[in-house]
LOSE-662262 format. One record per residue (C-alpha): y, z negated, x negated; residue number from 1. Coordinates in Angstrom, 1 decimal. Example, Ala and Ser with C-alpha at 12.3 -4.5 7.8 and 13.67 -1.06 7.14 Angstrom:
2
REC       Y       Z       X  seq
REC    -4.5    -7.8   -12.3    1
REC    -1.1    -7.1   -13.7    2
//
This chain:
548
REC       Y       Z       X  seq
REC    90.8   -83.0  -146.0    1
REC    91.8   -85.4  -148.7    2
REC    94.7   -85.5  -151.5    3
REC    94.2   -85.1  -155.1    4
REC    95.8   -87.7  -157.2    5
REC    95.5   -88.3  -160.4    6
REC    96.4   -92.3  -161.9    7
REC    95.8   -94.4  -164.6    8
REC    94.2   -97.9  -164.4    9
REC    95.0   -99.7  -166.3   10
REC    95.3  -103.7  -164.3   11
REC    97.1  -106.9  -164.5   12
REC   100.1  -105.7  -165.1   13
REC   102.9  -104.4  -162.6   14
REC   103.9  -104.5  -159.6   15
REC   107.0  -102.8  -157.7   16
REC   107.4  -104.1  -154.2   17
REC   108.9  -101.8  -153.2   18
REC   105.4  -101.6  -153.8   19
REC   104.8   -99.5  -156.7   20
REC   101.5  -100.6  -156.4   21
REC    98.6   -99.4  -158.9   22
REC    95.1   -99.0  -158.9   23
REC    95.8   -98.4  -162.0   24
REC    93.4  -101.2  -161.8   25
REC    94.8  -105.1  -162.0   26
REC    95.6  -103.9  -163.5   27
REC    98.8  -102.2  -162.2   28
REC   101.0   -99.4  -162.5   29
REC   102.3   -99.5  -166.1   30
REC   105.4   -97.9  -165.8   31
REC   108.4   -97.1  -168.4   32
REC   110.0  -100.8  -168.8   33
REC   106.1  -101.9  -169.1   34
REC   104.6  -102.1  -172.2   35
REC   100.8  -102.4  -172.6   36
REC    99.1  -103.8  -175.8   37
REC    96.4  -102.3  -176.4   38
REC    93.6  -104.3  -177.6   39
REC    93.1  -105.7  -181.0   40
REC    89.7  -104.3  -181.9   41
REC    90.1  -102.5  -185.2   42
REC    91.4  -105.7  -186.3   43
REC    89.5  -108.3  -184.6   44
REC    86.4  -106.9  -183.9   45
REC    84.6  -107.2  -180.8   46
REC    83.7  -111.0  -181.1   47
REC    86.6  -111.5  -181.2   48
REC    87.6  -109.8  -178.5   49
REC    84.9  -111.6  -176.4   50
REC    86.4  -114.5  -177.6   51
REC    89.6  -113.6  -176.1   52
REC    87.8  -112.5  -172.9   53
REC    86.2  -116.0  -173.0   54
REC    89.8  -117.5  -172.9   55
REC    91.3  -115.7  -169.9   56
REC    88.4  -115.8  -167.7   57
REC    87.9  -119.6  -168.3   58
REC    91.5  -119.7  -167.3   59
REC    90.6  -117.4  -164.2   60
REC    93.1  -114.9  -165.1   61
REC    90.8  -112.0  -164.1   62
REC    93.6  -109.2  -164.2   63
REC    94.4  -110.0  -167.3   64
REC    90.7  -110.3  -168.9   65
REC    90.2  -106.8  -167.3   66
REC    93.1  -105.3  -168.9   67
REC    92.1  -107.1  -172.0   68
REC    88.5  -105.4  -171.7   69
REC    89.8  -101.8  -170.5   70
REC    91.8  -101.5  -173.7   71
REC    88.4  -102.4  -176.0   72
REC    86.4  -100.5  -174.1   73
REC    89.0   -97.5  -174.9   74
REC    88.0   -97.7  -178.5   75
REC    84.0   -99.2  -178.5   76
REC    83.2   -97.5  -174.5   77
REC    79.5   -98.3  -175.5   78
REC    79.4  -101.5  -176.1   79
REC    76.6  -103.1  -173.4   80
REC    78.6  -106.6  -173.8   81
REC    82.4  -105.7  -173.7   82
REC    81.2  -103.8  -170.2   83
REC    79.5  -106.6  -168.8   84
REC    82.2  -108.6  -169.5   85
REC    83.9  -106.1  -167.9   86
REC    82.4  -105.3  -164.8   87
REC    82.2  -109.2  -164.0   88
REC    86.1  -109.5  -164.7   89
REC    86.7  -106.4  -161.8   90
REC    84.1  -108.0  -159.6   91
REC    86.1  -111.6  -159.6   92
REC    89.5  -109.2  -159.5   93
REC    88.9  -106.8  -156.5   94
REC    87.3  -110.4  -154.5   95
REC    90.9  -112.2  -155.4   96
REC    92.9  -108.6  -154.3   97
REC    90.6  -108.2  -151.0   98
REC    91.6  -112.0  -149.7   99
REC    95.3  -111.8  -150.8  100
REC    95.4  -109.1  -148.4  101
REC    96.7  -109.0  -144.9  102
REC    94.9  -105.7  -143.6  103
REC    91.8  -106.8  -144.9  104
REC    91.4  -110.5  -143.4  105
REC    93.0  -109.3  -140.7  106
REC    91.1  -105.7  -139.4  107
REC    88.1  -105.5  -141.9  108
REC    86.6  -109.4  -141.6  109
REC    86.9  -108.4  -137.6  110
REC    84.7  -105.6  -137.8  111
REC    81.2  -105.8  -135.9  112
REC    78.6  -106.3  -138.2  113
REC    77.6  -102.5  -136.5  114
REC    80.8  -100.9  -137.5  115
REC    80.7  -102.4  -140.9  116
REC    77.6  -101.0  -141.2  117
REC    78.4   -97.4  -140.0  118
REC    81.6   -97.9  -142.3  119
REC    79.1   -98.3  -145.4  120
REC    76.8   -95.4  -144.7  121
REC    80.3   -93.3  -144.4  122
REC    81.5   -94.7  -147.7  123
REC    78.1   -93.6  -149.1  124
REC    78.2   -89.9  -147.4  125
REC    81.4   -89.5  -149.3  126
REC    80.1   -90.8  -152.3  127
REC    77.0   -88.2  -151.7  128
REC    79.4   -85.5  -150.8  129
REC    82.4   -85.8  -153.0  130
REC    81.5   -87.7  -156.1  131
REC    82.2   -85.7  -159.3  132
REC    78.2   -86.9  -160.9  133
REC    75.1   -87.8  -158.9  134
REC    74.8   -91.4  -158.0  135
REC    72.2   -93.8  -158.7  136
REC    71.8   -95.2  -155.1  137
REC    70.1   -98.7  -156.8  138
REC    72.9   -99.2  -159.3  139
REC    75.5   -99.3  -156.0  140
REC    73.2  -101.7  -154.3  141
REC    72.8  -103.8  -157.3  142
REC    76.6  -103.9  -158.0  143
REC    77.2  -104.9  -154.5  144
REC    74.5  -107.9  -155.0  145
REC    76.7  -108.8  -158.1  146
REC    79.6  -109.3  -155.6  147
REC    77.8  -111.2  -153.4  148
REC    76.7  -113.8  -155.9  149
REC    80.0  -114.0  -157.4  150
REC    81.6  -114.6  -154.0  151
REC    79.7  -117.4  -153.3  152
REC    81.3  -119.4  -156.3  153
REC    84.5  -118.0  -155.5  154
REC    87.0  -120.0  -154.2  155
REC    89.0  -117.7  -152.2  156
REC    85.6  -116.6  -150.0  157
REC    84.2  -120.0  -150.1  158
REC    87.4  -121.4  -147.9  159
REC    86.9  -118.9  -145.9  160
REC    82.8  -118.5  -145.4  161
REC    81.3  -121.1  -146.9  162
REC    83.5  -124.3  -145.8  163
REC    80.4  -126.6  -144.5  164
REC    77.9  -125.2  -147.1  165
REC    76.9  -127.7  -149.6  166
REC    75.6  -126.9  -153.5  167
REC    72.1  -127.1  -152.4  168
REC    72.0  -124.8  -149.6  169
REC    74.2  -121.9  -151.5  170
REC    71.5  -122.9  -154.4  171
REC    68.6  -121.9  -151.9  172
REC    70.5  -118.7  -150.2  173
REC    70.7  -117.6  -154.1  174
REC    67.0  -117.8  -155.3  175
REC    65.9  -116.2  -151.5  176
REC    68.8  -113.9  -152.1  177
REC    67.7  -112.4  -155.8  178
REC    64.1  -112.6  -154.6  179
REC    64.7  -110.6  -151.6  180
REC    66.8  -108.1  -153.8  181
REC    64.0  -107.8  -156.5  182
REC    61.6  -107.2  -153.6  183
REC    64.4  -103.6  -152.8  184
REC    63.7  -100.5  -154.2  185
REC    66.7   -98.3  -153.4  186
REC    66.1   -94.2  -153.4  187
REC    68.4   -92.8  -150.7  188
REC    71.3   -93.4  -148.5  189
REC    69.3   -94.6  -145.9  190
REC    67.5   -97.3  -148.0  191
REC    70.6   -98.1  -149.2  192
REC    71.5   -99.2  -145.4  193
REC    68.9  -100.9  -144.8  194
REC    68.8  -103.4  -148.0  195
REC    72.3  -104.5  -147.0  196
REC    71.6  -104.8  -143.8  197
REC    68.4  -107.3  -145.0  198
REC    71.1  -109.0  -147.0  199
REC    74.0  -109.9  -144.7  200
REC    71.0  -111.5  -142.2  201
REC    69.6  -113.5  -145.1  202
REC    73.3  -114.9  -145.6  203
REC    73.9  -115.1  -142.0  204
REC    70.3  -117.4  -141.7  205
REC    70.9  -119.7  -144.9  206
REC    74.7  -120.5  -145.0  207
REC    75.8  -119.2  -141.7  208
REC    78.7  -116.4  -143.7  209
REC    79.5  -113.7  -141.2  210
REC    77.1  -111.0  -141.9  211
REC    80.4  -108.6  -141.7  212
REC    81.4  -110.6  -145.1  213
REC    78.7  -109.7  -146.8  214
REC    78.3  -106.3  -145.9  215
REC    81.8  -106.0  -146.9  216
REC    81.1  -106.8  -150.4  217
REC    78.7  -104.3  -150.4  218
REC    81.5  -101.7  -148.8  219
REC    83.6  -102.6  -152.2  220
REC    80.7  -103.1  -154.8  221
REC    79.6   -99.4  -153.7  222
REC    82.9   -97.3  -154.7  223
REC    83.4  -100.0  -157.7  224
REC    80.4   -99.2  -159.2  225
REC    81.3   -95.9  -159.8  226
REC    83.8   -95.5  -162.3  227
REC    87.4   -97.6  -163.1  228
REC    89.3   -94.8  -160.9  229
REC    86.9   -94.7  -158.0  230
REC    88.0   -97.8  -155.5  231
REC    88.1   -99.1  -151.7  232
REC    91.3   -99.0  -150.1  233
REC    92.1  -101.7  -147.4  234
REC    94.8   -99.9  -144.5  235
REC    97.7  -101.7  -146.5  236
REC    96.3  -100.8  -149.6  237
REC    96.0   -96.7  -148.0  238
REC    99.7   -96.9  -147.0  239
REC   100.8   -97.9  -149.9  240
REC    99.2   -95.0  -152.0  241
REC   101.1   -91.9  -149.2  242
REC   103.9   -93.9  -149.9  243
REC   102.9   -93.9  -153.8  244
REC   102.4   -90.1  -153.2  245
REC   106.1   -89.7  -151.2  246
REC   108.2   -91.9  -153.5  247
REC   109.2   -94.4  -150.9  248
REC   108.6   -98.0  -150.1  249
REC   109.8  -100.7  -147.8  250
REC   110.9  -103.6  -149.9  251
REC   113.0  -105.2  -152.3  252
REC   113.0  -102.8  -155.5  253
REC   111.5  -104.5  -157.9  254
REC   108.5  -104.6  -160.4  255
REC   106.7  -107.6  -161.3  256
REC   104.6  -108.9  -163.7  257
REC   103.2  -112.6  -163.9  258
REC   104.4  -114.4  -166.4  259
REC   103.1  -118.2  -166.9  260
REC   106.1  -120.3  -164.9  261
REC   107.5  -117.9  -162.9  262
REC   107.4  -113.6  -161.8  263
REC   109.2  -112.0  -164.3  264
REC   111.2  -109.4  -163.0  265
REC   110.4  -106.0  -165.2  266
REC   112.6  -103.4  -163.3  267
REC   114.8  -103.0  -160.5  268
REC   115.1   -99.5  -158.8  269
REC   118.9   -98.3  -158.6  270
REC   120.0   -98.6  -155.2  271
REC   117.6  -101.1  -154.1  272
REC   118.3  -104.4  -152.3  273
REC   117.0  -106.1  -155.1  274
REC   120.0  -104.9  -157.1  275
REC   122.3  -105.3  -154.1  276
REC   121.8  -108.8  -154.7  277
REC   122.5  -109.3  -157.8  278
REC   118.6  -109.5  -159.2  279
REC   118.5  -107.7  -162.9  280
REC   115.5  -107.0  -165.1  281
REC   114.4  -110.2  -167.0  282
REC   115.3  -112.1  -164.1  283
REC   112.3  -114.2  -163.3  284
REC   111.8  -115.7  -159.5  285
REC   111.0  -119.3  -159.3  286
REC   109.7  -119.6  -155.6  287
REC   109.4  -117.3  -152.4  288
REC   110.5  -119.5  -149.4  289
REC   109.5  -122.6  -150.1  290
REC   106.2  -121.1  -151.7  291
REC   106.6  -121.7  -155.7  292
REC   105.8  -118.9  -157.7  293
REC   103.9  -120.8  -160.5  294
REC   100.9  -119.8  -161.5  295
REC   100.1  -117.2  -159.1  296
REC    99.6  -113.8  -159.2  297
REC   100.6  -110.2  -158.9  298
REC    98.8  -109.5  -155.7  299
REC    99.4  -112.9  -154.4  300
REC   103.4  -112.3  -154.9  301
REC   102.5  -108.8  -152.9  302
REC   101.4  -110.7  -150.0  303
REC   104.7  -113.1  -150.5  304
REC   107.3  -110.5  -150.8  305
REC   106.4  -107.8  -148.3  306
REC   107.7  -107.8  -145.0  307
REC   108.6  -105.3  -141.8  308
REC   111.9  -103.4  -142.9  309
REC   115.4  -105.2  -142.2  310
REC   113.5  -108.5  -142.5  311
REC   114.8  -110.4  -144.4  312
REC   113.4  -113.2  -147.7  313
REC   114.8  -115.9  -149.5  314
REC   114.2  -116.1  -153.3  315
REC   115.0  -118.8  -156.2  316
REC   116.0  -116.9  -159.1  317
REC   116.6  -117.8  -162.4  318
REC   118.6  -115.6  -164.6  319
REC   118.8  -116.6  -168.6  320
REC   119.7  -120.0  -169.2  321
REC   122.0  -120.3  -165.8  322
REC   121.0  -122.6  -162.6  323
REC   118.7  -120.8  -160.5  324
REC   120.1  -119.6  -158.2  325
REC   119.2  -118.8  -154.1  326
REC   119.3  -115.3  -152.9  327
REC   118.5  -113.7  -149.0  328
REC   117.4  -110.2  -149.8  329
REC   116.6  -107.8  -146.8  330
REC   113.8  -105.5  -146.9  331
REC   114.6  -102.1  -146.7  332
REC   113.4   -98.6  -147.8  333
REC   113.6   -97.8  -150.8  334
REC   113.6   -94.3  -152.8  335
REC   111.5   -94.8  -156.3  336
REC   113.3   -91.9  -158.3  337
REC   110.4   -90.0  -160.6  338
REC   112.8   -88.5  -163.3  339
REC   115.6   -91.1  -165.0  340
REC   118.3   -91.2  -167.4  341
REC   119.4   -87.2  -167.5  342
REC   122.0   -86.4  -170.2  343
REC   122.8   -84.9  -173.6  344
REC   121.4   -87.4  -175.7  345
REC   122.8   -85.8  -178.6  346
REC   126.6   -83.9  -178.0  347
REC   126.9   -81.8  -181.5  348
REC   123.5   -79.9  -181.0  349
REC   123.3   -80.2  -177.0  350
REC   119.8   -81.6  -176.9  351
REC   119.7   -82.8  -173.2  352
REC   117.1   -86.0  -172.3  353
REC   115.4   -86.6  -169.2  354
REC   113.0   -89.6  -168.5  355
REC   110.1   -88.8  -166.1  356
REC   108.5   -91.4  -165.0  357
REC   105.8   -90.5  -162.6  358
REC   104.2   -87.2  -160.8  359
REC   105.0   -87.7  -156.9  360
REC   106.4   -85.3  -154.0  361
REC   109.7   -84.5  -155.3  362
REC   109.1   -84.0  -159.0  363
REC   109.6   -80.8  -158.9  364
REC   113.1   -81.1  -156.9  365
REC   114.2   -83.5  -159.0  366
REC   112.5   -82.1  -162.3  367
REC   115.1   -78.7  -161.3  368
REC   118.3   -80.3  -160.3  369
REC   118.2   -82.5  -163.7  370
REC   117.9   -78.8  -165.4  371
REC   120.7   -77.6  -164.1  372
REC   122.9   -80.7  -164.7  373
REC   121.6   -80.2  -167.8  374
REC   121.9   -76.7  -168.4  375
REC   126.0   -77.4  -167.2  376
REC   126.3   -79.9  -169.8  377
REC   125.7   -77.2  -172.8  378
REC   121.7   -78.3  -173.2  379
REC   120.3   -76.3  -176.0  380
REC   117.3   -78.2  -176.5  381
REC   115.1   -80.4  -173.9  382
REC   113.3   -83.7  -174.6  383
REC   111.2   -84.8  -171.8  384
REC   109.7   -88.3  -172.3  385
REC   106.5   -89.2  -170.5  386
REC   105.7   -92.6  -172.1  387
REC   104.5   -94.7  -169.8  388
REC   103.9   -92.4  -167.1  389
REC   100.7   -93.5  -165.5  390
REC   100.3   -90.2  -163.5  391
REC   100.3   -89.2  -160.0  392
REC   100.1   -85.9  -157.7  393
REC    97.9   -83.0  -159.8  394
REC    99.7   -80.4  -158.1  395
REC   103.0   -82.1  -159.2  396
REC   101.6   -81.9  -162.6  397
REC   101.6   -78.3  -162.3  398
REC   104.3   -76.9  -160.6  399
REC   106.8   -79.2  -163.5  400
REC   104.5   -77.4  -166.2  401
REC   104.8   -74.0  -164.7  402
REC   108.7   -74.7  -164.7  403
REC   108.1   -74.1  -168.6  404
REC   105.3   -71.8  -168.7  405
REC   105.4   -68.1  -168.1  406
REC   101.7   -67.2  -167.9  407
REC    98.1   -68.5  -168.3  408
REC    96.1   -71.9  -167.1  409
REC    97.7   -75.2  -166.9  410
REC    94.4   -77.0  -166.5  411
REC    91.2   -76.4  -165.0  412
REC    88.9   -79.3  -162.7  413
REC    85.5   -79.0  -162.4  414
REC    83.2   -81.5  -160.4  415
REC    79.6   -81.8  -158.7  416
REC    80.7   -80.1  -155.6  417
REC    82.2   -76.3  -156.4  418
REC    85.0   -77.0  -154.2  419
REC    86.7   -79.1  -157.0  420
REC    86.2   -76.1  -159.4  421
REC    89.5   -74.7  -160.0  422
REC    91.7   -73.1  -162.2  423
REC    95.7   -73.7  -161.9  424
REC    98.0   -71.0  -163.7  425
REC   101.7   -70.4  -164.1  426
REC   103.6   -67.8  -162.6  427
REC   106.2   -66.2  -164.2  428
REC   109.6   -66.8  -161.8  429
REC   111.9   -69.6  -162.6  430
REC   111.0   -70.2  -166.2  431
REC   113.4   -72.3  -168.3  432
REC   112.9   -71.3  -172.1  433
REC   114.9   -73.8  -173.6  434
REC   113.1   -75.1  -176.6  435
REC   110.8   -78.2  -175.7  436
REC   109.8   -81.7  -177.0  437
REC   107.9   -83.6  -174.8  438
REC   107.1   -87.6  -176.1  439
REC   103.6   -89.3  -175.3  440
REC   102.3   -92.4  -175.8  441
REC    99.3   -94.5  -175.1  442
REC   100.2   -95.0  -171.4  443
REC   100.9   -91.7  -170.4  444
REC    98.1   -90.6  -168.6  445
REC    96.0   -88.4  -166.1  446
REC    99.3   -85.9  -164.2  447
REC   101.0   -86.6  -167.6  448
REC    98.5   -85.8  -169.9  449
REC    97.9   -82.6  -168.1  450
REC   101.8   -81.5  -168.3  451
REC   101.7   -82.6  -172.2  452
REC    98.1   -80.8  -173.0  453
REC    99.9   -77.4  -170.9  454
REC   103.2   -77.4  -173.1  455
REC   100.6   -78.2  -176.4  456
REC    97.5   -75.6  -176.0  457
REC   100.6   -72.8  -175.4  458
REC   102.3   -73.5  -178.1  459
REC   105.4   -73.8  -175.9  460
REC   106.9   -77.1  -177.2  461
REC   106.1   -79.8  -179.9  462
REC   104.4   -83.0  -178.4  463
REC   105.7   -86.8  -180.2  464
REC   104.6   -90.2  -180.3  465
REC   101.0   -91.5  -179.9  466
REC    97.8   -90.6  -178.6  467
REC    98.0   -90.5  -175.0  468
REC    95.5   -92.9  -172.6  469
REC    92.6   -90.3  -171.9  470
REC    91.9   -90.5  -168.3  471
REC    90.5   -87.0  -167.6  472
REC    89.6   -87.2  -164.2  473
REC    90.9   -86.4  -160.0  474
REC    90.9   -88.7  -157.7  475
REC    91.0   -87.6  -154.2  476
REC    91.7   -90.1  -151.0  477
REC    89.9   -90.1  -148.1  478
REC    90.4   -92.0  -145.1  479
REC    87.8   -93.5  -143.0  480
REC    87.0   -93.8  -139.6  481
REC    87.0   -97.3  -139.0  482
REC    89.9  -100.2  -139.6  483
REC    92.8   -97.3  -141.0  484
REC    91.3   -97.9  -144.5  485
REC    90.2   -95.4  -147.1  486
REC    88.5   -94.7  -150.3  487
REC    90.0   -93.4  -153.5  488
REC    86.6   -91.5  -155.4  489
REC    86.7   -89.6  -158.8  490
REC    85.9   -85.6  -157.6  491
REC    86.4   -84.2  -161.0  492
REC    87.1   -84.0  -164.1  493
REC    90.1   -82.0  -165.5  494
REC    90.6   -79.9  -169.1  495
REC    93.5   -78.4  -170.9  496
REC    94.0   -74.7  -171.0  497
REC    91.9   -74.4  -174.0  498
REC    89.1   -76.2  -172.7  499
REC    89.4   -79.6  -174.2  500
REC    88.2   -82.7  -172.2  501
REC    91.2   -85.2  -171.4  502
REC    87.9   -88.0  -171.0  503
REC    88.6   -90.7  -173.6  504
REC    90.0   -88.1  -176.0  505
REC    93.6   -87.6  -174.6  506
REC    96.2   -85.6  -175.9  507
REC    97.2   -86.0  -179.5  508
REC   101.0   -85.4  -181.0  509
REC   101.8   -82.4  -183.2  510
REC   104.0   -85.4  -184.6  511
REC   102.6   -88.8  -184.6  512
REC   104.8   -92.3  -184.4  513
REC   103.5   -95.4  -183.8  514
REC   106.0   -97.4  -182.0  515
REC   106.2   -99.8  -178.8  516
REC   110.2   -99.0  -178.4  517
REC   110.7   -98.0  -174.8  518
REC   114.1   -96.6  -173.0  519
REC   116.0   -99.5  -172.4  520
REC   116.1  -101.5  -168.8  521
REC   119.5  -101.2  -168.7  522
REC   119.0   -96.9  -168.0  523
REC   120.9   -96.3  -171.4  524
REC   118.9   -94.4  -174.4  525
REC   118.3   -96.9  -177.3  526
REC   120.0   -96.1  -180.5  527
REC   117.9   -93.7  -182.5  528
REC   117.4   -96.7  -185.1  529
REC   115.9   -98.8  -182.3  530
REC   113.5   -96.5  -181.1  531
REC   111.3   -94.6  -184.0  532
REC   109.3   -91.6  -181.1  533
REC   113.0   -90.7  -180.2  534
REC   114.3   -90.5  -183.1  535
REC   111.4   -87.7  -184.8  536
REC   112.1   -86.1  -181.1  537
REC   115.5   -86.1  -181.4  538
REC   115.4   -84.2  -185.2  539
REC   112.4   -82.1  -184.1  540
REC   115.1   -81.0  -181.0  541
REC   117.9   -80.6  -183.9  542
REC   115.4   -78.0  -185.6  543
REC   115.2   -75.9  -182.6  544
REC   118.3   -75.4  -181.9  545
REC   119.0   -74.7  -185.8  546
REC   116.1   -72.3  -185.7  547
REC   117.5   -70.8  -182.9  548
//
């Protein structure tokens, strides 16, 4: 068995320890108080967005240059440079991520170089089993290779593996390391095995690194190679996607982004510890214990700020242009709400507003009790805003646009293996008729971008704002049989009710704004002045209730 789930990646970015955690790749979870630039391209061109690239990987701010590259590659996806700028940007990434984290120093390094073995053929049975294309079995080889070469130069494996090595001998490991790979000719699984296997004794002979290391870079390099959704998942990395999935953390409450002196704080969760203590969006948090949180990054304030619940973690915080201040937050659970701000955003022509943020296991309980509050309040119209929804559950997706829809598909998947082929249609019970607007933008993705292309191909609402991210594809989790950790692999790809591909295309507005206003962090809705999407929502929802 596995789940599908359906997120955006879209890295360096986020960051809720509680944890709202992304794969959305560095890139992160965008989420609703998150905005994303999207790359300058059109304008710039891609030399200069090399350039840029150039910049942030000379700085060795890898999420970053990957989000930077994700966005151009969202307008030029077949440019051969921009994606091998980007592939080496994820490979230096998902090295930093792996090391940062507990589970995987800690169970995976441990492994047998056996079991990490048998854990590579089982990734690569998935991959043969589940994947939504067939594979090229030398590509994920060669990939992996590219992680081991970048490893070497990497810091955070050479203080690990490579602390008596000197420049010379890693010199000789590499040329008998790309002449032994030239020498591999790759055509099945089982060759596959074996030229890893050749690889992490070659490692093992010249600079003495644990042959698990290596084979563990080819574990990653495998399911990287795939696709920007497709990823390994370390056991804490696993947890933290069913808790994704169930809307509930252990933490503080909070999402982070790095931002150059300090973690700015982006969003606290309502009900949190985090604003227990006092801690408010735009905070920024100076130090971690005695740890300073200069310079460092996302993952490596992950590592800082999670704990066992009821433990407890001092903070520095700085708020505005006040002393910092000391703070001892306890870690406790914490319930990330998926829909927000529900009320009658305007009074005189009853257009109720609800803010949903992201597909999980109680949408749909939430998604009805905000109706009916709602439908109490006199709602004669309904704007739902998705911007910066990065996704979630598919079937989540579903049952909130069946809530809208009488009859007929909501989306359709289709994949390699007819299993993920599939057609998903409303039933008619528990409709809600009331006229519909449902805002989009460029971050509302994959779960969101199947509700928005439901309510658009059946004519049932009007769809505002911006083109919406494109990610057309189902990711389903499956957990392996060796150190609690799991894979996340692309099974299919998924299509409007019509038939139109999601895949780099997305879901375009019936009326289009270009803004980068966002609800404000304080949960109030921005004056219509300050936010141009709501406002056309706001007097497209005035027109149906006048037509009405």
């Amino acid at each position: 068995m596995h789940r599908r789930v359906l997120r955006c990646n879209t890295p360096a970015l986020f960051l809720a320890l509680g944890l709202l955690l992304t794969w959305l790749s560095p890139a992160s979870v965008a989420n609703a108080q998150i905005r994303i630039l999207p790359s300058a391209l059109p304008s710039v061109g891609v030399e200069g967005v090399l350039r840029r690239g150039a910049d942030l990987e000379a700085e060795r701010k890898w999420g970053d240059a990957l989000s930077h590259y994700e966005d151009a590659l969202r307008d030029a996806p077949e440019d051969a440079q921009l994606r091998e700028r980007h592939d080496v940007a994820k490979i230096h990434y998902d090295l930093g991520r792996r090391y940062h984290d507990n589970s995987f120093r800690r169970n995976l390094l441990a492994l047998k170089p056996s079991d990490a073995l048998d854990s590579y053929s089982e990734i690569l049975l998935k991959i043969d089993s589940h994947y939504v294309v067939d594979v090229d079995w030398q590509h994920l080889v060669d990939f992996g290779t590219r992680c081991v070469q970048v490893a070497v130069e990497e810091r955070c494996f050479a203080d690990v593996h490579l602390r008596d090595a000197s420049p010379d001998r890693i010199r000789t490991f590499r040329q008998h390391f790309d002449a032994l790979i030239r020498g591999q000719t790759v055509r099945s699984r089982q060759d596959a095995r074996a030229a890893v296997a050749a690889a992490a004794t070659l490692a093992d002979r010249d600079l003495g690194i644990a042959p698990t290391a290596v084979i563990l870079e080819y574990v990653c390099g495998a399911v990287d190679a795939l696709d920007a959704y497709s990823a390994f998942l370390t056991s804490d990395q696993l947890r933290d996607v069913y808790a994704q999935i169930d809307g509930n953390f252990v933490g503080l409450g909070i999402e982070l982004k790095a931002d150059r002196e300090a973690l700015l704080i982006v969003n606290v969760i309502g009900g949190s510890p985090a604003q227990a203590a006092g801690i408010q969006a735009g905070d920024h948090i100076l130090a971690v214990g005695r740890q300073s949180t200069r310079g460092i990054s996302t993952d490596e304030a992950a590592s800082l700020l999670q704990g066992p619940e009821n433990s407890e973690v001092e903070l520095a915080v700085l708020t505005g242009n006040e002393a910092p201040r000391k703070l001892l937050v306890r870690r406790k659970h914490v319930e990330v709400p998926c829909i927000e701000q529900v009320k009658i955003a305007d009074p005189a022509s009853g257009v109720g507003y609800l803010k949903l943020c992201s597909f999980q296991r109680n949408t749909l309980k939430e998604l009805d009790a905000a109706l009916w509050s709602l439908q109490r309040q006199g709602m004669r119209s309904l704007i739902i805003d998705l911007r910066g929804n990065p996704g979630g559950l598919l079937t989540a997706s579903v049952d909130a646009a069946d809530r809208f829809l009488q009859q007929g598909t909501i989306v359709s998947t289709r994949g390699r293996n007819k299993l993920e082929d599939y057609d998903y249609s409303a039933r008619q019970p528990s409709t809600w008729r009331v006229p519909l607007v449902v805002l989009i933008d460029s971050q509302s993705a994959s779960a969101s971008e199947i509700f928005a292309g439901a309510i658009r191909d059946h004519h049932r609402g009007a769809i505002v704002g911006s083109r919406s991210y494109g990610k057309g594809s189902v990711q389903g989790i499956f957990p392996l049989s060796i150190a609690g950790s799991g894979v996340r692999l692309t099974t299919a790809k998924f299509y409007s009710p019509s038939g139109r591909p999601i895949s780099n295309v997305g879901v375009t507005p019936d009326v289009v704004v270009h803004s980068t206003a966002r609800p404000a962090a304080d949960g109030l809705i921005p004056a219509a002045d300050a936010d141009e999407a709501l406002n056309a929502a706001l007097r497209t929802a005035r027109g149906n209730v006048a037509q009405r």
